[in-house]
N, CA, C and O atoms as CSV, one atom per row, in Angstrom:
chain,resi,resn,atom,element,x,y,z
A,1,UNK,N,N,0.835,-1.166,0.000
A,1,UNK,CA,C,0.000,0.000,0.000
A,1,UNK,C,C,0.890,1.243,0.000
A,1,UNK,O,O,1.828,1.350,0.791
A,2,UNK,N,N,0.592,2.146,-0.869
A,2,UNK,CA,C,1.243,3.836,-1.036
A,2,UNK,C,C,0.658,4.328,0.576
A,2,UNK,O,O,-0.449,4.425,1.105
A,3,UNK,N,N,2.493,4.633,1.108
A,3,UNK,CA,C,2.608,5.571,1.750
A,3,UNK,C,C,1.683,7.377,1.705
A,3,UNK,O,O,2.194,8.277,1.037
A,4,UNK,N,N,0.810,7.537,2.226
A,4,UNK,CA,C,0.249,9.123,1.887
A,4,UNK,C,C,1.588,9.949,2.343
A,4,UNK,O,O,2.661,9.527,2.772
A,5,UNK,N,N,1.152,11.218,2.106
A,5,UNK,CA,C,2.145,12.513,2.524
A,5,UNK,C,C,2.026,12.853,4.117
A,5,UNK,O,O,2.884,13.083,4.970
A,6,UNK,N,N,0.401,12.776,4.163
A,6,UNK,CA,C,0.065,12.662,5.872
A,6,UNK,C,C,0.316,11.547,6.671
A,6,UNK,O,O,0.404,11.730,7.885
A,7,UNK,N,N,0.463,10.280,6.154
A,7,UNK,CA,C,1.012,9.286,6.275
A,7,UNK,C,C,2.650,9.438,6.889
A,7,UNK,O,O,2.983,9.512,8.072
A,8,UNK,N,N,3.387,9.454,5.867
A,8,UNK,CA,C,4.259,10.349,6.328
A,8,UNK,C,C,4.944,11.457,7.846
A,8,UNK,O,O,5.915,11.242,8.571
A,9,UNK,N,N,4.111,12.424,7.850
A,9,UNK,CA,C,4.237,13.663,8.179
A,9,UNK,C,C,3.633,12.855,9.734
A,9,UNK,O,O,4.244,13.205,10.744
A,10,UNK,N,N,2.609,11.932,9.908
A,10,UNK,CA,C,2.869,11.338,11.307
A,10,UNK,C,C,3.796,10.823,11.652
A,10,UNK,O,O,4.254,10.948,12.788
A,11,UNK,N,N,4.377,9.999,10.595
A,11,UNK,CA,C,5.499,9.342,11.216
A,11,UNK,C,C,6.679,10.201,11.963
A,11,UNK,O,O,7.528,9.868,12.790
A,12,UNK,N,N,6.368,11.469,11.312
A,12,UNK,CA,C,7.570,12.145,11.601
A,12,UNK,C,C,7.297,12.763,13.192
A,12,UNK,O,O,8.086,12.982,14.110
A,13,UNK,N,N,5.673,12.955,13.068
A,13,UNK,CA,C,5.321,13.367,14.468
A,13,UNK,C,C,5.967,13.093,15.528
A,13,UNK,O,O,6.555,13.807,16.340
A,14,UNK,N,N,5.683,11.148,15.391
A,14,UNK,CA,C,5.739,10.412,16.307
A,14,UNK,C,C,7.153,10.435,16.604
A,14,UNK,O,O,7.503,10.886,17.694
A,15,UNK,N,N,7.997,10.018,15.798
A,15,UNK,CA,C,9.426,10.222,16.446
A,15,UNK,C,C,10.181,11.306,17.043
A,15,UNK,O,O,11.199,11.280,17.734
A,16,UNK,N,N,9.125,12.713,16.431
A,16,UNK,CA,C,9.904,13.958,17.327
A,16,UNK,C,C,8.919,13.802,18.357
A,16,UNK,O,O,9.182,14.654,19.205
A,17,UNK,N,N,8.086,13.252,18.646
A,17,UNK,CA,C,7.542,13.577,20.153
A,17,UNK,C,C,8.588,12.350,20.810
A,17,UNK,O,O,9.350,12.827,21.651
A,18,UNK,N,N,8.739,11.066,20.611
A,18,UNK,CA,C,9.842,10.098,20.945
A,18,UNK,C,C,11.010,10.625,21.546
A,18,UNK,O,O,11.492,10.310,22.633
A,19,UNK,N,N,11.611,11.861,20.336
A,19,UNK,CA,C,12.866,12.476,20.684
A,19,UNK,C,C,12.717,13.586,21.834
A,19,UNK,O,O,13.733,14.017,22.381
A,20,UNK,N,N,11.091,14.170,22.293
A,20,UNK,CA,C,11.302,14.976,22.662
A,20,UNK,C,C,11.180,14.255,24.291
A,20,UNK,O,O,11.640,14.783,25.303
A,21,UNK,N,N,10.622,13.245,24.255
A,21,UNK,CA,C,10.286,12.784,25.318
A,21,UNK,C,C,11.657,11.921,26.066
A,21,UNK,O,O,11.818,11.863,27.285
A,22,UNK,N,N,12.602,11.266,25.011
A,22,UNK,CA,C,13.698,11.003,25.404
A,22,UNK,C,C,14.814,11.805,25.982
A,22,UNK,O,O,15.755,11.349,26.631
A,23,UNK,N,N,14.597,13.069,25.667
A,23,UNK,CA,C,15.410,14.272,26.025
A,23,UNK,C,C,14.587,14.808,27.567
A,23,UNK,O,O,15.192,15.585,28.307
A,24,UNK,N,N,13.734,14.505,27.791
A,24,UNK,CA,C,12.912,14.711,29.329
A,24,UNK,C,C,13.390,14.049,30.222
A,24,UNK,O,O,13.343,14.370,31.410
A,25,UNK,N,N,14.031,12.808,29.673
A,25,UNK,CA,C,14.573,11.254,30.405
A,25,UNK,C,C,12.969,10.281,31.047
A,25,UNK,O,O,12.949,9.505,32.003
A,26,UNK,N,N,12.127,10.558,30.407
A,26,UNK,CA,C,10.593,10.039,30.683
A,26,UNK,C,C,10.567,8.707,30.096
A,26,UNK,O,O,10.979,8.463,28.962
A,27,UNK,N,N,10.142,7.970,30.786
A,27,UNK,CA,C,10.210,5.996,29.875
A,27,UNK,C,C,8.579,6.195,29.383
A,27,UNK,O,O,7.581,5.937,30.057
A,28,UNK,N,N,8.627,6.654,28.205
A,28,UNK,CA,C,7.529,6.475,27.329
A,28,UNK,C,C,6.717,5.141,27.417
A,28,UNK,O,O,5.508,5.372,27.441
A,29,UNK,N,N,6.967,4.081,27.460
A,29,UNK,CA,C,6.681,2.716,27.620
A,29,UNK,C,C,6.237,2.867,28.915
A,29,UNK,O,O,5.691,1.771,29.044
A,30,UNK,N,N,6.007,3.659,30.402
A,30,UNK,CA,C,6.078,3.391,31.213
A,30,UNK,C,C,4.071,4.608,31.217
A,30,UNK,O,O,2.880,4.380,31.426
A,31,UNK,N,N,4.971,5.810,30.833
A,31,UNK,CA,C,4.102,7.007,30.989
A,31,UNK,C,C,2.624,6.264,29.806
A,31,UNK,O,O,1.526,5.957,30.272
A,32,UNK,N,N,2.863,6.169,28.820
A,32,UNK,CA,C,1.836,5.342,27.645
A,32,UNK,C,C,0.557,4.360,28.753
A,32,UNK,O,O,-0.637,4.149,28.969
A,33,UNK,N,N,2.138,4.005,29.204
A,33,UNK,CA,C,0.904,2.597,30.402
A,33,UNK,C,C,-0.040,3.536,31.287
A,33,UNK,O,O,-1.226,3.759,31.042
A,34,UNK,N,N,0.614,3.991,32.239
A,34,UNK,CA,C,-0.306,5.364,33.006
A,34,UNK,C,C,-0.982,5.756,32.384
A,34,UNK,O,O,-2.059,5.650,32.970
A,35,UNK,N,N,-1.194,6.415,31.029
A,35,UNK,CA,C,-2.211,7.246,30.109
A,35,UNK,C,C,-3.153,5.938,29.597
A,35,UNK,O,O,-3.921,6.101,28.648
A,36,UNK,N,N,-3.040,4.497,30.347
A,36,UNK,CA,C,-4.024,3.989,29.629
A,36,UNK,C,C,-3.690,3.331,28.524
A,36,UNK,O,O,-4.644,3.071,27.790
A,37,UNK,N,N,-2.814,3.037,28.228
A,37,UNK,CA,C,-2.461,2.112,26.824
A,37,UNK,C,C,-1.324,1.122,26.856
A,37,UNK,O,O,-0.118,1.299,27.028
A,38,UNK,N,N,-1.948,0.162,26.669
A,38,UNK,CA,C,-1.290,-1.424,27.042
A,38,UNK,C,C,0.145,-1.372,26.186
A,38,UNK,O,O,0.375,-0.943,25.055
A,39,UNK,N,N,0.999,-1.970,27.167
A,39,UNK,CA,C,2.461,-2.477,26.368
A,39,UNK,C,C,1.890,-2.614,25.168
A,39,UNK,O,O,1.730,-1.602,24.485
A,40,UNK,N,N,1.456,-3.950,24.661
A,40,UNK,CA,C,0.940,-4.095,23.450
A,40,UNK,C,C,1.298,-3.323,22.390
A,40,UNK,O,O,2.205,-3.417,21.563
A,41,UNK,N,N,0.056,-2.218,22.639
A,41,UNK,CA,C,-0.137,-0.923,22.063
A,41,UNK,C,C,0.951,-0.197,21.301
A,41,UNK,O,O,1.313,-0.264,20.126
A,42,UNK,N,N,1.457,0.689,22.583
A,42,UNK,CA,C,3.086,1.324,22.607
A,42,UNK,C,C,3.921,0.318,22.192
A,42,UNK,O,O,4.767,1.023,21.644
A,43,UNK,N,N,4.281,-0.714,22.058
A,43,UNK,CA,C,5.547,-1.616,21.620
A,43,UNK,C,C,5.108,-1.597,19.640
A,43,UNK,O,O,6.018,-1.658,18.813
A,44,UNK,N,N,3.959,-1.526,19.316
A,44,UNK,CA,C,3.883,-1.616,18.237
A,44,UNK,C,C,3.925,-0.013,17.601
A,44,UNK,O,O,4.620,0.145,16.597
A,45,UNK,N,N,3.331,0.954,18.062
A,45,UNK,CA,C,3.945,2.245,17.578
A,45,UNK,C,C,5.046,2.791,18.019
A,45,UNK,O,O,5.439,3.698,17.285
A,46,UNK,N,N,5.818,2.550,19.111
A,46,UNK,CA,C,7.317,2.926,19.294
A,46,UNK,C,C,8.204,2.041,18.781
A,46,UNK,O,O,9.373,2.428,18.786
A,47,UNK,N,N,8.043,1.244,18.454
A,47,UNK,CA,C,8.676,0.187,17.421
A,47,UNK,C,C,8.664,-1.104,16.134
A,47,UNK,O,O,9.347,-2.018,15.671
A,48,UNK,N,N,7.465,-0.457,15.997
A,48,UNK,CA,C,7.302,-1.334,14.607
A,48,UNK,C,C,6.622,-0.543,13.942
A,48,UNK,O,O,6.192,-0.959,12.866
A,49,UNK,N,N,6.307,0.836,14.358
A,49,UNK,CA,C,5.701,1.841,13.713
A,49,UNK,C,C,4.174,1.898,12.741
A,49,UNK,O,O,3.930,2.185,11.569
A,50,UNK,N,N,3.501,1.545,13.700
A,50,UNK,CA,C,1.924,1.326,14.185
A,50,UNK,C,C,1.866,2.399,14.135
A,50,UNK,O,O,2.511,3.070,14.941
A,51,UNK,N,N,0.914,3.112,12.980
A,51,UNK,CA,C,0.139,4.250,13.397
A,51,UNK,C,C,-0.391,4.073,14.645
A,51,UNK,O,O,-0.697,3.012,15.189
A,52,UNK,N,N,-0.522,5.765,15.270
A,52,UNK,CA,C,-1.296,5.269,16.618
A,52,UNK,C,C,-2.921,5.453,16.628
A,52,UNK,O,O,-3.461,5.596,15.531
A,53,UNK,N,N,-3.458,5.456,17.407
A,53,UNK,CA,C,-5.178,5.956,16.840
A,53,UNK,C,C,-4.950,7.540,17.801
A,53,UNK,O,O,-4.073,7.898,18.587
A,54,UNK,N,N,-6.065,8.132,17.334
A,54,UNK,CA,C,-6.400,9.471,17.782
A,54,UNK,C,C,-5.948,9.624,19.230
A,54,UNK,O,O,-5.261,10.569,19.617
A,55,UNK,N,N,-6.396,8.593,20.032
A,55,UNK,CA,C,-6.649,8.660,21.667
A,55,UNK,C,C,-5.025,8.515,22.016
A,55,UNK,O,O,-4.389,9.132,22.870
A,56,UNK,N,N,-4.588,7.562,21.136
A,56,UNK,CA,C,-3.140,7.122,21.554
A,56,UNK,C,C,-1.873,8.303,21.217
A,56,UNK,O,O,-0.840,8.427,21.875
A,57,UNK,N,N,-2.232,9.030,20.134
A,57,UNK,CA,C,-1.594,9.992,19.651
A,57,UNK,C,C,-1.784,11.258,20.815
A,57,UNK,O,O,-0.967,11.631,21.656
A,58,UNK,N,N,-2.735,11.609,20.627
A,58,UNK,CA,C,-3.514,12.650,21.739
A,58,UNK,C,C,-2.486,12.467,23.548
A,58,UNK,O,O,-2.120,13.385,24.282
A,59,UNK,N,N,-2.319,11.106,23.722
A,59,UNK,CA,C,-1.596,10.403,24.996
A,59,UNK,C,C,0.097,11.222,24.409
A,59,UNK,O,O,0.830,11.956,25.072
A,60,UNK,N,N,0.235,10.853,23.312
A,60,UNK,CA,C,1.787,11.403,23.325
A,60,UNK,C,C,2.113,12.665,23.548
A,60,UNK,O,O,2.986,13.013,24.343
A,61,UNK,N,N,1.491,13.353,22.919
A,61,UNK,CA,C,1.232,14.582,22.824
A,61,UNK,C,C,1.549,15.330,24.156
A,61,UNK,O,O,2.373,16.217,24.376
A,62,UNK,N,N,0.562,14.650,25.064
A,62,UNK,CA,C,0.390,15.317,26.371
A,62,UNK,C,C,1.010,14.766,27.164
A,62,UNK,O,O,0.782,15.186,28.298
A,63,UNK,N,N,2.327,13.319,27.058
A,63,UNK,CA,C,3.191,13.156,27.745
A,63,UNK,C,C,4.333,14.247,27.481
A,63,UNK,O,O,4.921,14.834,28.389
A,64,UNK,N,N,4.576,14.447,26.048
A,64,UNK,CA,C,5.793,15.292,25.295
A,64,UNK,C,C,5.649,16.499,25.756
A,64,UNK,O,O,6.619,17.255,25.693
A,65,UNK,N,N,4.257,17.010,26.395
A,65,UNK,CA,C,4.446,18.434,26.277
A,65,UNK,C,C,3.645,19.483,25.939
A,65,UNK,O,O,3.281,20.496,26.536
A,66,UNK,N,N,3.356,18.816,24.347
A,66,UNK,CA,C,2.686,19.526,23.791
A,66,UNK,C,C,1.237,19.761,23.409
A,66,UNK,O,O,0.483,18.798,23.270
A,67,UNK,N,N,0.860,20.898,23.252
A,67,UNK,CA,C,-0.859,21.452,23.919
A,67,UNK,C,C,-0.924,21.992,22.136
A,67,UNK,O,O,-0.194,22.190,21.165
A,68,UNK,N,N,-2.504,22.045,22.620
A,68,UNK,CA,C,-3.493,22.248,21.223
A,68,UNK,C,C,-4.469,23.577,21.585
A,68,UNK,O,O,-5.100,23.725,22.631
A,69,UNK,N,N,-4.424,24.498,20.443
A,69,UNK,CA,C,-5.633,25.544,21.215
A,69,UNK,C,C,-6.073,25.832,19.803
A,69,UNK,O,O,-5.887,26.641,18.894
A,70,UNK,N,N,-6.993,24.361,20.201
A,70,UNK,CA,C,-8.082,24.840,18.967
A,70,UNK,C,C,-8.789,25.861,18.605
A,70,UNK,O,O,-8.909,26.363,19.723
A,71,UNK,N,N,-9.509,26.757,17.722
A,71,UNK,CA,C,-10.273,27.834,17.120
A,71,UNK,C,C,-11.338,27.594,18.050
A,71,UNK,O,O,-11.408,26.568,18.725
A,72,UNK,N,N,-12.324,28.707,18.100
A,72,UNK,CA,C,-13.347,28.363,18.556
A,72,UNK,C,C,-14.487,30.280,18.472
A,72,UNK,O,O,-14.122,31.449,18.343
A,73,UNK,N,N,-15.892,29.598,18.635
A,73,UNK,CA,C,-16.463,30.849,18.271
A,73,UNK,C,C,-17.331,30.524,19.076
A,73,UNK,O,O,-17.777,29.390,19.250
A,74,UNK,N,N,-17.912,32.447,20.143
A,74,UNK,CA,C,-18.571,32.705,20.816
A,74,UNK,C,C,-19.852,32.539,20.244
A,74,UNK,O,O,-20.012,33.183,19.208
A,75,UNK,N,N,-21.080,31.668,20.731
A,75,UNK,CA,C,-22.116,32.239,19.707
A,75,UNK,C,C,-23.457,32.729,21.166
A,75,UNK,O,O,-23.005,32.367,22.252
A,76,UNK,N,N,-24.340,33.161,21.250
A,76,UNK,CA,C,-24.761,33.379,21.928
A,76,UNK,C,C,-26.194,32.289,22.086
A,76,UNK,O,O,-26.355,31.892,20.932
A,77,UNK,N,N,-27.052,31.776,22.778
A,77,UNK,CA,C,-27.847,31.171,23.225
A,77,UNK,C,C,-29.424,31.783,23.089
A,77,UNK,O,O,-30.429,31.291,23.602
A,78,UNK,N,N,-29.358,32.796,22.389
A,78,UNK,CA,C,-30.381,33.294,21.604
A,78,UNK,C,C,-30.932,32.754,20.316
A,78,UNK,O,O,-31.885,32.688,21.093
A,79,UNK,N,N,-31.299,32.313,19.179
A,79,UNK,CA,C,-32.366,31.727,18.106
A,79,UNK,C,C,-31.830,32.300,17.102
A,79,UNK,O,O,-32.534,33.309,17.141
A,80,UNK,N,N,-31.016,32.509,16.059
A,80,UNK,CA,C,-31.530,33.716,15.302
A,80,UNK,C,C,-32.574,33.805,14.047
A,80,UNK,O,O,-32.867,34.899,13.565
């Protein structure tokens, strides 16, 4: 199966959050488990390079560090 570009561009995610988390001195394999996701899991995307799913990605993210501030719009609770 063809590699996508976004395909890709996770992979790259995943290993700079890897790198960033290795530079913390944090056992990813350890923190993954705490956030809820079985050895299993983590052994196949930290090393056999398993996409992760949303929830599992979302887990790295917020071991590594890094935060999301999604858009968002005031609307008011009036009908229009």
């Amino acid at each position: 199966m063809e590699t996508t570009v976004f395909e890709a561009r996770a992979r790259e995610l995943v290993d700079d959050i890897k790198e960033i988390v290795k530079v913390k001195g944090i056992n990813l394999t350890d923190a993954l488990e705490e956030a809820g996701i079985s050895r299993k899991s983590s052994d196949k995307i930290l090393n056999k390079g398993v996409m992760p799913t949303l929830s599992e990605f979302l887990a790295l993210c917020q071991i590594s560090g890094i935060t999301f501030h999604l858009p968002y719009v005031e609307t008011t609770n009036s009908p229009m």
